[in-house]
Biotite code that builds the C-alpha atoms (Angstrom):
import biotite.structure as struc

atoms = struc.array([
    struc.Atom([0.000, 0.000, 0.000], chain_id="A", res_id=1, res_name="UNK", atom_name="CA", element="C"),
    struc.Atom([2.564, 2.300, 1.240], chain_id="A", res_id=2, res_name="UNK", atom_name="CA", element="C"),
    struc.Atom([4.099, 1.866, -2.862], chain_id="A", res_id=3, res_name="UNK", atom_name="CA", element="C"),
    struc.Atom([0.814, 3.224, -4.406], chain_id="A", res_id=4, res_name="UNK", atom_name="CA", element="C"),
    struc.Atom([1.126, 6.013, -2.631], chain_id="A", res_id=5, res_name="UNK", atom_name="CA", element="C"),
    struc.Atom([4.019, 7.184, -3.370], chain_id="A", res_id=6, res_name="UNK", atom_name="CA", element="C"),
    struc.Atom([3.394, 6.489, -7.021], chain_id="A", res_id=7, res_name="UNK", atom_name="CA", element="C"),
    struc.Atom([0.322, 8.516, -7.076], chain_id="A", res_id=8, res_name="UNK", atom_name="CA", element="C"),
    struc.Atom([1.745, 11.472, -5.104], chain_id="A", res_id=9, res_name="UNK", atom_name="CA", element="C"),
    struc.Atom([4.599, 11.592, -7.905], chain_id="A", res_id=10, res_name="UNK", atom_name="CA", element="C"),
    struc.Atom([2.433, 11.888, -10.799], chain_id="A", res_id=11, res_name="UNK", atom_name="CA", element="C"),
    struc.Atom([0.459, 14.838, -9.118], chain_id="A", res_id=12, res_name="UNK", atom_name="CA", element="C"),
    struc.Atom([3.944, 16.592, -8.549], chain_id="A", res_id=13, res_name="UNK", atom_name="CA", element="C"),
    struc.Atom([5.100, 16.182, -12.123], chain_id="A", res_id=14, res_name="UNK", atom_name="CA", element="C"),
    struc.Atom([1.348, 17.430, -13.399], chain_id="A", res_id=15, res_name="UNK", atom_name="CA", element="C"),
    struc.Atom([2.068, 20.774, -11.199], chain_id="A", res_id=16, res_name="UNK", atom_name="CA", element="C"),
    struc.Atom([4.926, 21.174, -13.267], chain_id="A", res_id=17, res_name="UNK", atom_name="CA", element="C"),
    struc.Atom([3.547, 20.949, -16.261], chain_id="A", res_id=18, res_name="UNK", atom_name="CA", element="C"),
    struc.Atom([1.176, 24.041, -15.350], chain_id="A", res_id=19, res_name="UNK", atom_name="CA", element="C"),
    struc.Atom([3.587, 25.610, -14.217], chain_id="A", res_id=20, res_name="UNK", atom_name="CA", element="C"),
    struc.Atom([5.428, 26.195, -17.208], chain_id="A", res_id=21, res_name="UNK", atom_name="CA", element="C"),
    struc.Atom([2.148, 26.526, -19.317], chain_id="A", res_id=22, res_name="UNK", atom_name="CA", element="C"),
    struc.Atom([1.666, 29.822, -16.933], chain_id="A", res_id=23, res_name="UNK", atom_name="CA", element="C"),
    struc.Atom([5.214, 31.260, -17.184], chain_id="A", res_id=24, res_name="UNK", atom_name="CA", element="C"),
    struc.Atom([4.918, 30.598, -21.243], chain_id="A", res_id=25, res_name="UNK", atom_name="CA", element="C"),
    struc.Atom([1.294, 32.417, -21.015], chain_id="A", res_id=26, res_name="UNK", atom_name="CA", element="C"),
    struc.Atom([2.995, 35.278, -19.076], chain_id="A", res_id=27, res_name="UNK", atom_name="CA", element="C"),
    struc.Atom([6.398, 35.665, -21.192], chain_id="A", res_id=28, res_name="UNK", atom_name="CA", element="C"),
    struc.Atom([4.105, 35.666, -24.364], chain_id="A", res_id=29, res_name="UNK", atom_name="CA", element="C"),
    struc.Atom([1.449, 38.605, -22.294], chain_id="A", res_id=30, res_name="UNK", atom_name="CA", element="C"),
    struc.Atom([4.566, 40.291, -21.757], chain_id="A", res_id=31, res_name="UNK", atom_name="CA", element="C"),
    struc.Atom([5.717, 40.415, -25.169], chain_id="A", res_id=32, res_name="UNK", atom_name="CA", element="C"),
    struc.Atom([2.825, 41.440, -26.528], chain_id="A", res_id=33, res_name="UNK", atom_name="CA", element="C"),
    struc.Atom([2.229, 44.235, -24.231], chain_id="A", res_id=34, res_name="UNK", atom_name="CA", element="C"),
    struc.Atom([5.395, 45.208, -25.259], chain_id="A", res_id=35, res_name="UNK", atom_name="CA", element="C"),
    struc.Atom([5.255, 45.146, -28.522], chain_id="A", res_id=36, res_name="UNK", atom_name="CA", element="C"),
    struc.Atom([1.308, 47.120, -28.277], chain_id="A", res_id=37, res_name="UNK", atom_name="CA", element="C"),
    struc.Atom([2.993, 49.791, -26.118], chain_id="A", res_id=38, res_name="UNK", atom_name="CA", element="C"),
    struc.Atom([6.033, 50.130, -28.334], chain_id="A", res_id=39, res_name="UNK", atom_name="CA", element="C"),
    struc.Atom([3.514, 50.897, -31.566], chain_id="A", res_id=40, res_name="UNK", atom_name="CA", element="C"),
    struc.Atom([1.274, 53.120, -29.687], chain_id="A", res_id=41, res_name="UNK", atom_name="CA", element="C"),
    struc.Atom([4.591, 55.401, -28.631], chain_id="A", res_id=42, res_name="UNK", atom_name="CA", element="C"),
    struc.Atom([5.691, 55.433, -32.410], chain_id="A", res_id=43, res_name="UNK", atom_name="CA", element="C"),
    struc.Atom([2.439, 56.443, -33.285], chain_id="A", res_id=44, res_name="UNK", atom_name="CA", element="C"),
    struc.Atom([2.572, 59.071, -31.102], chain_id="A", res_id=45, res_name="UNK", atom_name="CA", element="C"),
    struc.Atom([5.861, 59.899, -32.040], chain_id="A", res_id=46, res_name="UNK", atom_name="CA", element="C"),
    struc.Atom([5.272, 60.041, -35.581], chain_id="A", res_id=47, res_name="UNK", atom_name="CA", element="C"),
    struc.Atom([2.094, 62.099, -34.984], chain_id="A", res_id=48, res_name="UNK", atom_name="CA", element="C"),
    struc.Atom([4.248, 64.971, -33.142], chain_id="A", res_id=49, res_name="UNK", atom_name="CA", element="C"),
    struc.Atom([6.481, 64.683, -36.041], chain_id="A", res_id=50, res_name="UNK", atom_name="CA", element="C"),
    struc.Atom([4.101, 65.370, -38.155], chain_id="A", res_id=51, res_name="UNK", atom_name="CA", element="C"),
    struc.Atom([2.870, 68.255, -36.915], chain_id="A", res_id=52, res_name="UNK", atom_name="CA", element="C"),
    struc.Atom([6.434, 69.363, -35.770], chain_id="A", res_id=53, res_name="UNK", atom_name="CA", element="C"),
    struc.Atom([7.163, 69.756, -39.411], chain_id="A", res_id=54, res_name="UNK", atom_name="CA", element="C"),
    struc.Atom([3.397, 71.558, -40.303], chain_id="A", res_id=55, res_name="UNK", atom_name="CA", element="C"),
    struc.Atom([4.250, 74.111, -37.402], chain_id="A", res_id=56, res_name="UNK", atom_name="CA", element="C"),
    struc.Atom([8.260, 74.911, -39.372], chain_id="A", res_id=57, res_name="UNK", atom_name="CA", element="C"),
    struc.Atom([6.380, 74.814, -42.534], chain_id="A", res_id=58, res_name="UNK", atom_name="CA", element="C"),
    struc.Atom([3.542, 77.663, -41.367], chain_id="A", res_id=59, res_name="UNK", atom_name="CA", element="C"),
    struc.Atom([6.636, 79.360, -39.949], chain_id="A", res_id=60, res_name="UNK", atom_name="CA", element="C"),
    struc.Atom([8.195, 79.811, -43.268], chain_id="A", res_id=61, res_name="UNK", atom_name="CA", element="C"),
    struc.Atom([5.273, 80.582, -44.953], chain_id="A", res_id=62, res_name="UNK", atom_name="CA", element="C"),
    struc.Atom([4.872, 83.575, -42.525], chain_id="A", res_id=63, res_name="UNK", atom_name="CA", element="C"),
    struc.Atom([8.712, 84.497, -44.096], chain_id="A", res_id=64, res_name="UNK", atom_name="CA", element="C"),
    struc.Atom([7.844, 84.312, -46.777], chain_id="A", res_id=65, res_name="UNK", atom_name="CA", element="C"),
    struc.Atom([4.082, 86.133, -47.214], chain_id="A", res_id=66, res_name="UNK", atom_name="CA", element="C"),
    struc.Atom([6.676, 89.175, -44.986], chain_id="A", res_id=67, res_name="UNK", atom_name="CA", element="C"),
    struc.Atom([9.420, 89.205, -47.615], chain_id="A", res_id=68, res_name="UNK", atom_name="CA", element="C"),
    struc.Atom([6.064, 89.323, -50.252], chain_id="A", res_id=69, res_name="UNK", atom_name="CA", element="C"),
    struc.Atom([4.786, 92.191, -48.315], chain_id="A", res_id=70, res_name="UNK", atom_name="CA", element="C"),
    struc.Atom([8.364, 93.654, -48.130], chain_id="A", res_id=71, res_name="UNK", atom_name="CA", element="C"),
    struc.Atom([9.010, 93.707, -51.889], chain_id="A", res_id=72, res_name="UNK", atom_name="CA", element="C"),
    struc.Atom([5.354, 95.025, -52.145], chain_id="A", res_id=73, res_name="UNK", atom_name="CA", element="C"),
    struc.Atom([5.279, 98.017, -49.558], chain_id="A", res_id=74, res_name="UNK", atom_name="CA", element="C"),
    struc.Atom([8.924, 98.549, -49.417], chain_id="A", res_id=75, res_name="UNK", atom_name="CA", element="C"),
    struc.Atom([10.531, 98.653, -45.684], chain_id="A", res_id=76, res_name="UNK", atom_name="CA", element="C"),
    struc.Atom([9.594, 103.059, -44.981], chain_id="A", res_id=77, res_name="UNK", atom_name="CA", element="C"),
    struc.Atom([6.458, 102.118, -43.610], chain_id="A", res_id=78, res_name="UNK", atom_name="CA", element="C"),
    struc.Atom([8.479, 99.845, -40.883], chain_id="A", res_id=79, res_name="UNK", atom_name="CA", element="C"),
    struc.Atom([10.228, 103.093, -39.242], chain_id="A", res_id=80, res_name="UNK", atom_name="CA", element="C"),
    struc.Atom([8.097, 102.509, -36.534], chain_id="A", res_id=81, res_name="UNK", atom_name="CA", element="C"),
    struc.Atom([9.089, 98.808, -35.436], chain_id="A", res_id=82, res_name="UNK", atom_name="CA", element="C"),
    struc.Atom([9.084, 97.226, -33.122], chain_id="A", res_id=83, res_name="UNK", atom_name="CA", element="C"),
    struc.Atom([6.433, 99.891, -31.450], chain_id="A", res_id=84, res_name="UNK", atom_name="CA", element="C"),
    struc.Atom([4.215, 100.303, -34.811], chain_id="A", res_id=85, res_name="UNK", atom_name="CA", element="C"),
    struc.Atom([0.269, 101.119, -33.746], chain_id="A", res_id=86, res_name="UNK", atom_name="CA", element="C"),
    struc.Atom([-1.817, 99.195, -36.014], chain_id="A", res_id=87, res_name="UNK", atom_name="CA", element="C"),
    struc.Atom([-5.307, 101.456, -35.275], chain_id="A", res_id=88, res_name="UNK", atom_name="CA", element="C"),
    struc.Atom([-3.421, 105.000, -35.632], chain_id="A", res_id=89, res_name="UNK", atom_name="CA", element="C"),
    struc.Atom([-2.417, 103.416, -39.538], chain_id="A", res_id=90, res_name="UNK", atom_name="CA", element="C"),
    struc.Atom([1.083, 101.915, -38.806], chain_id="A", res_id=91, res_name="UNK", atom_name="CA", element="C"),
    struc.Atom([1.637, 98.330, -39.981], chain_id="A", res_id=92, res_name="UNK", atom_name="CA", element="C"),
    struc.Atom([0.561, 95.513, -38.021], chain_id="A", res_id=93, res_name="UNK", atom_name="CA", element="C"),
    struc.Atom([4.172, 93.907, -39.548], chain_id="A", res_id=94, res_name="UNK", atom_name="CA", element="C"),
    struc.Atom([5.840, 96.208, -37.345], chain_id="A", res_id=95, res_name="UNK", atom_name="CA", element="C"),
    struc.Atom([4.311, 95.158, -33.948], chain_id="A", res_id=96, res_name="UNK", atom_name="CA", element="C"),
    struc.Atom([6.558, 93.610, -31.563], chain_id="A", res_id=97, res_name="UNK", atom_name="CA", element="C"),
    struc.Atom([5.650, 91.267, -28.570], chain_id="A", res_id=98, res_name="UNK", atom_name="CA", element="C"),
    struc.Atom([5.834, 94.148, -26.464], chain_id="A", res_id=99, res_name="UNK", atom_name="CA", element="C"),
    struc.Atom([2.394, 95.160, -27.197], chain_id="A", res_id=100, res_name="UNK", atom_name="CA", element="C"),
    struc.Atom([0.749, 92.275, -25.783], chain_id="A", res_id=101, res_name="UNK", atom_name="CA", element="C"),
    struc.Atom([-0.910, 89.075, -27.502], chain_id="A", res_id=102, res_name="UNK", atom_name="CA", element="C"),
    struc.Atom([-1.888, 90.506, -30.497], chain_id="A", res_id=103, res_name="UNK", atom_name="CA", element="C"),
    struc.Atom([1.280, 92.140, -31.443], chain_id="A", res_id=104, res_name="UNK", atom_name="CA", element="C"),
    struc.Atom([2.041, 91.294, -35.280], chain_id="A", res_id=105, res_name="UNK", atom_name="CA", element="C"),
    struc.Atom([0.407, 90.150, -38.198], chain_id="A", res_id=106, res_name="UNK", atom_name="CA", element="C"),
    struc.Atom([-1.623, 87.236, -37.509], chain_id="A", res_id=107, res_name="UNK", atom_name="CA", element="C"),
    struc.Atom([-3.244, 84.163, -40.215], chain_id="A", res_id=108, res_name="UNK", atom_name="CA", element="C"),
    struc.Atom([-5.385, 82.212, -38.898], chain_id="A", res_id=109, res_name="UNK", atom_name="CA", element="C"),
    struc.Atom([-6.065, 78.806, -41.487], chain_id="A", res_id=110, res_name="UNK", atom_name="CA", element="C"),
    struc.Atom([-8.521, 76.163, -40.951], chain_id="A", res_id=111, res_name="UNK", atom_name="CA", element="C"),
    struc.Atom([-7.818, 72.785, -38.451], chain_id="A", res_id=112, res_name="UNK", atom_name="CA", element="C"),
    struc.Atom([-6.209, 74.833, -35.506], chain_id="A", res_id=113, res_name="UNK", atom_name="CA", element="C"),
    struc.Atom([-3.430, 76.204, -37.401], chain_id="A", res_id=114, res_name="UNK", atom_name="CA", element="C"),
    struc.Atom([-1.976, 79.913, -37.285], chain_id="A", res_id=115, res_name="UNK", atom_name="CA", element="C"),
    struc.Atom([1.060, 81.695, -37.901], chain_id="A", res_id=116, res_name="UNK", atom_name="CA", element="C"),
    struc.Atom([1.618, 85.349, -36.165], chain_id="A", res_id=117, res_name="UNK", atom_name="CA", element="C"),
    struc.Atom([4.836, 87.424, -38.359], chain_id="A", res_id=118, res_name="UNK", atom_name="CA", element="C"),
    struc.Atom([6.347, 90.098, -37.418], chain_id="A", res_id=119, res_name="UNK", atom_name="CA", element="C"),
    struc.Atom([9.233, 92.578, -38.880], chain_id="A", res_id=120, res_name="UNK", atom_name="CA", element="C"),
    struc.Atom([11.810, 93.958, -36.618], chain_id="A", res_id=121, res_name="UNK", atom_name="CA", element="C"),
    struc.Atom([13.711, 96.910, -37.322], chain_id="A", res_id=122, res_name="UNK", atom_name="CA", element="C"),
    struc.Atom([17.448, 96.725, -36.635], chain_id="A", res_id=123, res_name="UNK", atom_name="CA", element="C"),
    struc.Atom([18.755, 99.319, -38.439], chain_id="A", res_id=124, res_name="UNK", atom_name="CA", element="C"),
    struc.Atom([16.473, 101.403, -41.283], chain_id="A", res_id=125, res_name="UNK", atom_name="CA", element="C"),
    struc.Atom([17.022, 101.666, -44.618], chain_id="A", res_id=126, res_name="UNK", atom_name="CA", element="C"),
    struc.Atom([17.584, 105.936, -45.055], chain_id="A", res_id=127, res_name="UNK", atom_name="CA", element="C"),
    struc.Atom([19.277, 106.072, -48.135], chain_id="A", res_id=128, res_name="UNK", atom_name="CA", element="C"),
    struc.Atom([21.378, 108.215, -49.196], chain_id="A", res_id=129, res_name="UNK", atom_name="CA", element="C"),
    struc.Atom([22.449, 108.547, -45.568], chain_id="A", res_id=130, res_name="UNK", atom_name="CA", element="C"),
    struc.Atom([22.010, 104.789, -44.760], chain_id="A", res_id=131, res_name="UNK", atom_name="CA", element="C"),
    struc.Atom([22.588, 102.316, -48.176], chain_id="A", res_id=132, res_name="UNK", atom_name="CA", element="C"),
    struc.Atom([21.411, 98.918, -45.984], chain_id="A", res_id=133, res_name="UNK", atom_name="CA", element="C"),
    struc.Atom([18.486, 98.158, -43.600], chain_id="A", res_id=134, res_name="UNK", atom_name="CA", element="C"),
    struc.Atom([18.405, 95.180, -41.849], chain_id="A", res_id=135, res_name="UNK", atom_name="CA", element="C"),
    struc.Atom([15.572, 93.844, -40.400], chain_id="A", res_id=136, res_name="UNK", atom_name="CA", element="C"),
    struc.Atom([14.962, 90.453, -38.789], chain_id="A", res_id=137, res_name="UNK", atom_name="CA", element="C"),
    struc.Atom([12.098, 88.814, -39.303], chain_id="A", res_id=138, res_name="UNK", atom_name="CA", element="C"),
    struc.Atom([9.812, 86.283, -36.793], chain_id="A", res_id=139, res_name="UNK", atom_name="CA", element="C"),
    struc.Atom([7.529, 84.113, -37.679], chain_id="A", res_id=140, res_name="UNK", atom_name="CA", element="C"),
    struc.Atom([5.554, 82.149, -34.435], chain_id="A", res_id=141, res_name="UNK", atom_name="CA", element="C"),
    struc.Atom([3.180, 78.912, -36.386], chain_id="A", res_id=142, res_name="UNK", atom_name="CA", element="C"),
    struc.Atom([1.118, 77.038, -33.776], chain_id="A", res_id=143, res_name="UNK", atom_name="CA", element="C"),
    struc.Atom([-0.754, 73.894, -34.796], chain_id="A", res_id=144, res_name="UNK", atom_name="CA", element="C"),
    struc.Atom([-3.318, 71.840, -32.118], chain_id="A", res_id=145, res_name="UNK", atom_name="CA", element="C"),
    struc.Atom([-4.456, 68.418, -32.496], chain_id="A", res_id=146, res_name="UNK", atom_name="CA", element="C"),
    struc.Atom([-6.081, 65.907, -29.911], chain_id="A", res_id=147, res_name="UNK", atom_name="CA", element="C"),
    struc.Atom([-2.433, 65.551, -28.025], chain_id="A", res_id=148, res_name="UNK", atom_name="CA", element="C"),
    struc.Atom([-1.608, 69.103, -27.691], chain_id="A", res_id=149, res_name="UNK", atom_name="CA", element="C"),
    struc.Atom([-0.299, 72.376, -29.481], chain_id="A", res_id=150, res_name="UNK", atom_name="CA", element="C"),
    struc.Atom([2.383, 72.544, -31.481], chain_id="A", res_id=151, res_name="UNK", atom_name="CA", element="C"),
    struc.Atom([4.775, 75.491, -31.745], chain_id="A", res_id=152, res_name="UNK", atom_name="CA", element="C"),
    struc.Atom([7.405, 76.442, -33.521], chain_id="A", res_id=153, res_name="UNK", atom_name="CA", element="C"),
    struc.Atom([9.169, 79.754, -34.185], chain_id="A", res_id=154, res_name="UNK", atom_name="CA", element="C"),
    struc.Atom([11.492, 80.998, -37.305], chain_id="A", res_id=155, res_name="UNK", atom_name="CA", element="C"),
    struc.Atom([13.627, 83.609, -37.230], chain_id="A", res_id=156, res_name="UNK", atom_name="CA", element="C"),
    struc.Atom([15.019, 85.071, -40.574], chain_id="A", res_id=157, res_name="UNK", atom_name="CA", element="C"),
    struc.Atom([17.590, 88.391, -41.092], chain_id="A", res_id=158, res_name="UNK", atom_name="CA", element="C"),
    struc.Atom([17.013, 90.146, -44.201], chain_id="A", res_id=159, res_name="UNK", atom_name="CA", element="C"),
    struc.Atom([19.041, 92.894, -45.576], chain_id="A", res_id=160, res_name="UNK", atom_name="CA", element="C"),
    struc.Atom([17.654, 95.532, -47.907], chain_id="A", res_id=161, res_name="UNK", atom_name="CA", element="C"),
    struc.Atom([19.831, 97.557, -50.398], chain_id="A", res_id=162, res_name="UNK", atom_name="CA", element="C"),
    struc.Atom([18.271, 100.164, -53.299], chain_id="A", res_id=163, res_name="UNK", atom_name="CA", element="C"),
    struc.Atom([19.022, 99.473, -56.729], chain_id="A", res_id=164, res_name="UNK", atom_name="CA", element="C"),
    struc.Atom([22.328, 100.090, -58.154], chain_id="A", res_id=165, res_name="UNK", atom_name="CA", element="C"),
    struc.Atom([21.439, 103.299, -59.713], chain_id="A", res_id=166, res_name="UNK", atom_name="CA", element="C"),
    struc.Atom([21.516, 106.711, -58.854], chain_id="A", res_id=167, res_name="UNK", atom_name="CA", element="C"),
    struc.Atom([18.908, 108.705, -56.747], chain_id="A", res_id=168, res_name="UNK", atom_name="CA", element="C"),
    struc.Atom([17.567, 111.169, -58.768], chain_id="A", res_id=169, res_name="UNK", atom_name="CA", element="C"),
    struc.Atom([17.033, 111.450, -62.342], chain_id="A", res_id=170, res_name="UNK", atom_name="CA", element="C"),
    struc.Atom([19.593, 113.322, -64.328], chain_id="A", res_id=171, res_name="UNK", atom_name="CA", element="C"),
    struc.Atom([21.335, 114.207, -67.963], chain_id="A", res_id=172, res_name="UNK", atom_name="CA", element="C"),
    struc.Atom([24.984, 114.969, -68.945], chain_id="A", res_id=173, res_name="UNK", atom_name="CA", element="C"),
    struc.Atom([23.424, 117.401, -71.426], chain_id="A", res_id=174, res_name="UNK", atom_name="CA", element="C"),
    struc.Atom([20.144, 118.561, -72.272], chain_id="A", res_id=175, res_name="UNK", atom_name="CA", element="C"),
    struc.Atom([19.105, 119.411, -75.979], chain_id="A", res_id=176, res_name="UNK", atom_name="CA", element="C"),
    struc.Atom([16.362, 122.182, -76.825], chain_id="A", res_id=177, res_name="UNK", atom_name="CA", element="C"),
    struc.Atom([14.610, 119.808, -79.467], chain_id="A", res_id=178, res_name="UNK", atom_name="CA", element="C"),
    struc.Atom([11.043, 118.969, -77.635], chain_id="A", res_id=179, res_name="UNK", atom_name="CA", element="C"),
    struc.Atom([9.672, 118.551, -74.451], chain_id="A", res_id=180, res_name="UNK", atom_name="CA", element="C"),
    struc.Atom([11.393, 116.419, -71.213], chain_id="A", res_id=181, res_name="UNK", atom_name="CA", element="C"),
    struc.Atom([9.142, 113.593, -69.796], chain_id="A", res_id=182, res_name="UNK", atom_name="CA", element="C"),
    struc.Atom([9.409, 110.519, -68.318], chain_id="A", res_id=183, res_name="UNK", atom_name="CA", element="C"),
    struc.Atom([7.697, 107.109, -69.452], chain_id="A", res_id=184, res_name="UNK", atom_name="CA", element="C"),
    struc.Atom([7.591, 103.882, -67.373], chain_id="A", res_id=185, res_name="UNK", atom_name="CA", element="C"),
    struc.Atom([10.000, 104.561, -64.464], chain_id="A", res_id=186, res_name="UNK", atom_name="CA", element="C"),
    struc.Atom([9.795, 101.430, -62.037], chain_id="A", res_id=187, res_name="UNK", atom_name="CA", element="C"),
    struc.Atom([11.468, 101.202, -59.088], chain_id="A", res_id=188, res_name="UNK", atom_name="CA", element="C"),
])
């Protein structure tokens, strides 16, 4: 009798076993694929941020660009004023530094959550004849929001400004008596 038992209390300690490692297999394999579900969910986060890392820099540049645009357009005298310029007394918004609060600055505002605020600051003014160069620096502040949170990035770009390569003025070596003086398409 005393054989049987020991016989039958071997095969329940070898059976233990066996479940044993079925568990520790069921938990290495739970463990792996957490793993591997939290490692894709942080790369799709990541790449999500990425993504509208590089939207933000690209609204940044745009606002560089649409200022060099209005640059080329308006020409810099307007800017005198900057980084103080007074929108409401007819001053550029351009030329509105952060000084003046949350609205300083020329702001877009484009569909999804996404904006881009520009601003021009003077550094030194273009006076010619006195002063040839003006440089100015300009900022550009893009914000984009999704379901994560806001994205913001900022671009800084100097510019330099120089007046065309001829003289100031109009003038003549000699002037001939035959007819009348005008001029016809002057650009500058």
């Amino acid at each position: 009798m005393m054989h049987q038992r020991l016989s039958v209390a071997r095969r329940h300690s070898q059976d233990g076993a066996a479940m044993l490692i079925v568990h520790a297999v069921i938990l290495i394999m739970t463990a792996l694929g957490s793993t591997a579900a939290l490692l894709a969910s942080q790369n799709l986060t990541g790449a999500t941020l990425d993504r509208q890392s590089a939207i933000a820099e690209n609204l940044s540049e745009a606002g560089i660009a649409q200022a060099v645009a209005w640059v080329r357009f308006n020409g810099v005298g307007s800017l005198s004023c900057s980084p103080s310029c007074v929108p409401g007394s007819g001053q550029p918004d351009w030329g509105q530094g952060p000084a003046a609060g949350a609205s300083y600055g020329h702001l877009v505002t484009l569909t999804g959550g996404r904006s881009y605020r520009v601003w021009i600051e003077k550094q030194q003014a273009l006076l010619p004849p006195a002063s040839k160069v003006g440089r100015y620096v300009i900022h550009s502040t893009a914000v984009t929001t999704s379901a994560t949170s806001p994205v913001t990035r900022t671009v800084s770009q100097d510019m330099r400004v120089t007046p065309f390569k001829f003289p100031i003025g109009v003038f003549a070596h000699t002037v001939a008596a035959g007819g009348n003086g005008g001029l016809h398409y002057e650009s500058m």
